[in-house]
N, C-alpha and C positions, 0 to 999 in steps of 0.2 A: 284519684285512681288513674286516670288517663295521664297526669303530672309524671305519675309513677313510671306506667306503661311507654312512655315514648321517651324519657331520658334511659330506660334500662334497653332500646332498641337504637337508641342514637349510643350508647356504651358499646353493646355487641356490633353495632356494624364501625366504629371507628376501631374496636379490637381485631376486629378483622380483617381491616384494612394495614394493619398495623405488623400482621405476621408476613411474613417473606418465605416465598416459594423457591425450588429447588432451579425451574423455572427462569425466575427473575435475580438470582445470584449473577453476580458482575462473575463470568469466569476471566480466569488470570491471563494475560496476552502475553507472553516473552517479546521482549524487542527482537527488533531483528538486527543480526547482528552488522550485517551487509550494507546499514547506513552508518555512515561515518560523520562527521563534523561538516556542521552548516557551512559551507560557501557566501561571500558576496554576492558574486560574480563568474561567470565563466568566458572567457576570450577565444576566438578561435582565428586561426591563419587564414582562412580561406572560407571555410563551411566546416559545417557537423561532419564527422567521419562515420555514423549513423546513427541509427537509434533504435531500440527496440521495447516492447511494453513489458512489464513487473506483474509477473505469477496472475493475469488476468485483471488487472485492477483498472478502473478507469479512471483513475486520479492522480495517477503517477505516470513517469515515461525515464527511459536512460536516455543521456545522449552521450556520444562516443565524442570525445575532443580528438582522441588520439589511441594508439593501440591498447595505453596502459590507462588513462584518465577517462574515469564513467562519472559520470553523475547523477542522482535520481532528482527530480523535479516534481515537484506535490504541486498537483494542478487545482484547479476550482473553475467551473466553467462545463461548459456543454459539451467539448468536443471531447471523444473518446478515442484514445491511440490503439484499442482492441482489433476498430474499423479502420484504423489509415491501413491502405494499401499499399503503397508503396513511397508517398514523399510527405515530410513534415514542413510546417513550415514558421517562419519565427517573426515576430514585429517585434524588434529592439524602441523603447523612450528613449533613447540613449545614445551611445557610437553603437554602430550595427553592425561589429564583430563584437560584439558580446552580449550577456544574455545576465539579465540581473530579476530578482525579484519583482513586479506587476507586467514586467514582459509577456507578451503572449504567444501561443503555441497554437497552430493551424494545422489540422489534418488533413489529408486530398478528399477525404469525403465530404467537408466541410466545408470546404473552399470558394463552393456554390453559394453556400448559404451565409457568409459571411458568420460565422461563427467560430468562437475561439476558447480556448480557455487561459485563465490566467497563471503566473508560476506566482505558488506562496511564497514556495522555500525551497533551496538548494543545499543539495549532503551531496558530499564526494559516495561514491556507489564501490564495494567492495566484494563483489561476486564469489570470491574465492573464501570468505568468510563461511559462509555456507556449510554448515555443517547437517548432515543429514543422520537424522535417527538410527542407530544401530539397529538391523531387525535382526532379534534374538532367533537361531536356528533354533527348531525340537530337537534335543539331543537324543541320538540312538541308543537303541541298545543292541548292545554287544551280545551275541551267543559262544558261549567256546564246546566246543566237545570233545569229547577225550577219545584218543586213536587208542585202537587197543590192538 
């Protein structure tokens, strides 16, 4: 009897474990359209022409090579570009005008603390891709009246 009783309680709790909640459904993520094709590499003349951080996130950062050329940078690591105030800063492995994949990224709040984060990956960055959801107006209603 007890044979019985705890194989039909080891069934109900693996059936239960087994069903998926509304919950725990993977919802669908759209890419974004505004990253474009992995980079090597980025080179610059001089320095960064600036940078600014991505929709709040702290794992990403743009840096400006030039008026037209953005790139987004997928970071991993401690520092957050939310907090830099005003300077970033970079240690190239490499020639130190450019900036490639295990490179690291330095924010002024961090600076202190010798803290940094690493670049995974580089995508050229395309802002103007952007496309914002249409919000549907309530449509009015019309009154006419008759002139007599």
């Amino acid at each position: 009897m007890k044979a019985i009783l705890s194989v039909t309680l080891v069934s109900a709790v693996l059936l239960m474990g087994c069903q998926t909640s509304p919950d725990t459904e993977k919802k669908e993520t759209k890419p974004d359209l505004r990253i474009g094709e992995e980079v090597n590499q980025i080179c610059f003349a001089r320095s960064i022409n600036g940078w600014e951080t991505v929709d709040k996130r702290n794992n990403a950062i743009i840096l400006n090579k030039n008026v037209k050329d953005k790139y987004i940078l997928s970071l991993a690591g401690i520092c957050d570009p939310q907090w830099a105030m005003s300077r970033i800063g970079t240690v190239s492995r490499g020639n130190s005008s450019c900036l490639s994949r295990g490179d690291k990224i330095i924010t002024d709040n961090n600076m202190n603390k010798n803290a940094s984060c690493t670049i995974m990956k580089i995508n050229d960055w395309h802002p103007e891709k952007l496309v914002e959801e249409p919000v549907e107006k309530p449509t009015e209603a019309v009154m006419k009246t008759e002139e007599n």
